[in-house]
N, C-alpha and C positions, 0 to 999 in steps of 0.2 A: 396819547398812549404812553406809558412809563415804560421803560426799558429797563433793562439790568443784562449786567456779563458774569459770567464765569469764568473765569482763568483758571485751566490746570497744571500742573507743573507736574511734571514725569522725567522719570531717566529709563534710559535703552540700554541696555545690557546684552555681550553675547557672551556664551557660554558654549565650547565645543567639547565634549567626549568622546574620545575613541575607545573603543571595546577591543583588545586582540584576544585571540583565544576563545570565542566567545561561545563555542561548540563545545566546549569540556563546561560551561555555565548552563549551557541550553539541557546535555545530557543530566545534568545536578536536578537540571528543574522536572524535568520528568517524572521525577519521585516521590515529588512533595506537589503539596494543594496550596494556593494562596501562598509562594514561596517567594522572599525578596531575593532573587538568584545573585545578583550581580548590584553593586552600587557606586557610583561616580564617585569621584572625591569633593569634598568638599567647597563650596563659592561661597563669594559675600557680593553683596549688592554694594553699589554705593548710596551713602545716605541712608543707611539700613544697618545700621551696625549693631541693633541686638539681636539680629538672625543673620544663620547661617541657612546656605541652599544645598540641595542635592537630588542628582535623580536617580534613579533605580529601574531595573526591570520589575515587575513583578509576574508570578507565573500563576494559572489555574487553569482546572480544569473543567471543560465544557463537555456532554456526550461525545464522551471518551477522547476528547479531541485537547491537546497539551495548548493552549492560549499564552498570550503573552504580551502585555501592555508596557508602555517607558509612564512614567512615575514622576512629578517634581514635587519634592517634599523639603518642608521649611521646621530647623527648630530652632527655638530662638533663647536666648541667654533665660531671663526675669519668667522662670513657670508661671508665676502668678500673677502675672500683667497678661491679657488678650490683648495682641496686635492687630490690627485690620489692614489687609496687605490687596491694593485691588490690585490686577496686573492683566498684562494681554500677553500669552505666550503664543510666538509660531515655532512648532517643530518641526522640524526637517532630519529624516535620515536618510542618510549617502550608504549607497550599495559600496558593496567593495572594491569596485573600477569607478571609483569616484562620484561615478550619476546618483541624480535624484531619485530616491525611491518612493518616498510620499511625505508630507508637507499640510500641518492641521493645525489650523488657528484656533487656541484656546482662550476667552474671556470668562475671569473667575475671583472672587475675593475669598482672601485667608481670613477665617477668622476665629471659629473656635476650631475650626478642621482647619489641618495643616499639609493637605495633599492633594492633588489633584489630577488625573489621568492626560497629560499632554499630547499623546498618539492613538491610534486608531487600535484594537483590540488584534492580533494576528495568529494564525495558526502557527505555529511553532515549525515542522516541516516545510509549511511553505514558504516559510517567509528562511529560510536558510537558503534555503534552492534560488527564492528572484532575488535575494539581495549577494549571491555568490560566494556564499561560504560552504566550501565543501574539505577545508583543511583546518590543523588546527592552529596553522600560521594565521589563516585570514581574519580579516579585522573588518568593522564597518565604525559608520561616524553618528551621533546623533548633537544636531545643533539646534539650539534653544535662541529664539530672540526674546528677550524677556522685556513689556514696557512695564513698567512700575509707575504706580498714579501718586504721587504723594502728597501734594496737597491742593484744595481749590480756593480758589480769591474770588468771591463776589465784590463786583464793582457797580456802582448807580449810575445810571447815563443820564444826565439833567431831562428833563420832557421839552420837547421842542413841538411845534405843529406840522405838520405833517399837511404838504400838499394832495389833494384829492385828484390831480394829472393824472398819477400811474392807475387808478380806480377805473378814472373814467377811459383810459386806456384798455385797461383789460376788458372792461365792460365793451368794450367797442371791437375788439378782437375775439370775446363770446360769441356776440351776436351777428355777425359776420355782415352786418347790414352795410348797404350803400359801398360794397366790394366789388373792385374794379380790375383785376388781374387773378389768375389764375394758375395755380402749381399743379402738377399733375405726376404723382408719384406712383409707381404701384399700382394701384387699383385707387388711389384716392386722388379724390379734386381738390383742394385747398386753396380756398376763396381769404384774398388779402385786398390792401389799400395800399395801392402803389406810394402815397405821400408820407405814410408812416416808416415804410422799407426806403424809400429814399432820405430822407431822413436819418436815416441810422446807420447807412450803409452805401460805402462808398461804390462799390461795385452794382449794387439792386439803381445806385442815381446814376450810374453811367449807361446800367441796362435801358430804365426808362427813361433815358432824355435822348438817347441818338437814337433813328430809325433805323429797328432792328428788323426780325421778322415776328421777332417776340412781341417785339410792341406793337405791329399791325394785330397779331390774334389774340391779343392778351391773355396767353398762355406760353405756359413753358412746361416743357419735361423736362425731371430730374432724376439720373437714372446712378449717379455717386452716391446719393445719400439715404438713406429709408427713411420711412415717413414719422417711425417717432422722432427720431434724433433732429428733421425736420421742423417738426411741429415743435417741439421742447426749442428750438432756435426762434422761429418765428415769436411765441413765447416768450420769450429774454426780449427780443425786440420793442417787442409792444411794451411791455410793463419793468423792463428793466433787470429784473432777477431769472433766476432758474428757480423753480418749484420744487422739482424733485433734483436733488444732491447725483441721484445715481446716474443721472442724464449727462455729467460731466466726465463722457469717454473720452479713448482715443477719438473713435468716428465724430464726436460734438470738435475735440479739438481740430480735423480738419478743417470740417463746418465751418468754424469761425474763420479760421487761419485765410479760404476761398474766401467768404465774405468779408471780409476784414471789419471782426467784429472783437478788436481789441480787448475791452473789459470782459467778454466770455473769454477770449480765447485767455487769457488769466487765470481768469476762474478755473478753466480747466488745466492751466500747467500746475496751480495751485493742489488741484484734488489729484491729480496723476504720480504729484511729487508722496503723499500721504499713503499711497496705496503700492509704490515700489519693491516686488518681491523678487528671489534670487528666480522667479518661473517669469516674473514678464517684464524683469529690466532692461536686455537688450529690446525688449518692443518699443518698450518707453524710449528709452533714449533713440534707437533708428526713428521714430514718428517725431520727437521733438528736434532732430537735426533736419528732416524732410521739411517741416514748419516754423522754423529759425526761432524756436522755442527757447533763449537763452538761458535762463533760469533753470530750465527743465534737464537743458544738457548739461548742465554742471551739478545739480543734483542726482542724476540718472546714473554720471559718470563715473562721480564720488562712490554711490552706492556700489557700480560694480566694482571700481578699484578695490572697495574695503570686502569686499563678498566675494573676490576674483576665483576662489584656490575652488568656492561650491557654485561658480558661473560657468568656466572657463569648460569645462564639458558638457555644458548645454547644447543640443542642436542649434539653441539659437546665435548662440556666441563661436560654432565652430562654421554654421552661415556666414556671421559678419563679416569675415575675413577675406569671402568672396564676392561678397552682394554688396559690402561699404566697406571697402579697402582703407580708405580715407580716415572713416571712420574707427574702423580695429587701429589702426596704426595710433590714434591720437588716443587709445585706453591702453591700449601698449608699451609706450611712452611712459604712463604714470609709472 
């Protein structure tokens, strides 16, 4: 079988706006249909230097009801050159007492259109009312993480042959034949081969070589883990990989971390680190300090340090402080 890679190369960008006064803009929009009420000042990307960025409110009206979406709009120097800009935005707008009010991952490319809806559609009064603005002092935040894709590298991987082990692996953890121990989750029985699991797994070879009571019945219950996250483990076992990508959670990272199944438990610091948001970094980082996740706590750590000022009134981060003392103190510190 021939291979081939892609390499992408992207830059991350953050961009914060604050709106004050933003009730003498909201009253403006009331009057007008499809009205850009309010607009940010001007960005530059890096690496992107014949566009400029901005976002905007924009206002309409719905059965009778004053609407109002945030806006990222791109124009860029050369009219007459089409750019093609792919990017992943997450917005997030901060209520007026600092908390998160809601948070929506955009995937979108520029190319003859040069805008794109980055937040959720909102009623105009209500969104005054939950996000605290009832003066014309108050002010609220809206923060943009911008990834920008800018170029991809195809690379040839030489053809090598390929052992047919992991095949006949799976093939043997399909058919469940000639299975001699038994897991019992839930409501499900899961038929394995003790020499496969010991094999792989330091802990499954200590299970089955000392007399347990497990090993007399050849069964066990498992009542920490559910039975997909389970089976997507046993899975990685037999044949090596994970199938599905999405199976690399928190709950897979315990999984491994009990078992001590090194190369997943990677896998998974590896996908936890990709998917770190200002709503579930303290998770991330408390689970990879419970599971001496190296990597993960310095990645986890990094993110909140540089995300601190839209973390730091989270429930979950005003938790830390009581629940991992130890650990608030050592994000404190940075």
């Amino acid at each position: 079988m021939k291979h081939g890679v892609t390499k992408v190369k992207s830059v991350q960008f953050f961009y914060e706006w604050t709106i004050d006064n933003f009730i003498i803009f909201a009253d403006r929009a009331a009057k007008k249909d499809k009205y850009q009420f309010v607009r940010s000042p001007y960005f530059t990307i890096e690496q992107l230097n014949d566009c400029k960025w901005y976002l905007y409110c924009k206002s309409y009206h719905s059965d009778e009801n004053i609407m109002f979406t945030v806006i990222l709009c791109r124009e860029c120097d050369n009219t007459n050159k089409i750019f093609e800009n792919r990017i992943k935005v997450v917005c997030t707008i901060m209520k007026n007492n600092g908390e998160i009010f809601t948070t929506k991952n955009v995937f979108c490319t520029f190319y003859k259109l040069n805008e794109v809806e980055c937040s959720d559609s909102f009623n105009m009064p209500d969104f005054l009312y939950n996000i605290g603005i009832n003066n014309f002092e108050d002010s609220f935040k809206i923060i943009c993480n911008i990834n920008l894709f800018i170029s991809a590298t195809n690379i040839v991987i030489p053809q090598v042959i390929e052992s047919n082990l992991l095949s006949y692996n799976e093939a043997i953890y399909n058919s469940k034949n000639h299975t001699d121990f038994t897991f019992i989750i839930e409501d499900e029985r899961i038929k394995v081969h003790r020499a496969i699991l010991m094999a792989r797994s330091p802990v499954f070879q200590a299970m089955f070589t000392y007399q347990t009571k497990e090993q007399t019945d050849n069964e066990i219950i498992i009542d920490d883990i559910n039975s997909k996250i389970f089976n997507a483990m046993l899975q990685y076992i037999y044949i090596d990989r994970v199938i599905n990508q999405d199976n690399l959670t928190l709950d897979m990272l315990y999984a491994a971390d009990k078992y001590q199944l090194d190369k997943l438990k990677q896998m998974c610091e590896m996908s936890l680190a990709k998917i770190i948001t200002i709503d579930n970094a303290i998770e991330i980082l408390i689970a990879a300090d419970l599971h001496n996740s190296k990597q993960l706590i310095i990645t986890a750590r990094q993110y909140v340090n540089n995300n601190i000022e839209y973390i730091k009134n989270t429930p979950d981060y005003i938790a830390l402080a009581k629940q991992h003392p130890l650990l608030y103190e050592s994000i404190s510190k940075h």
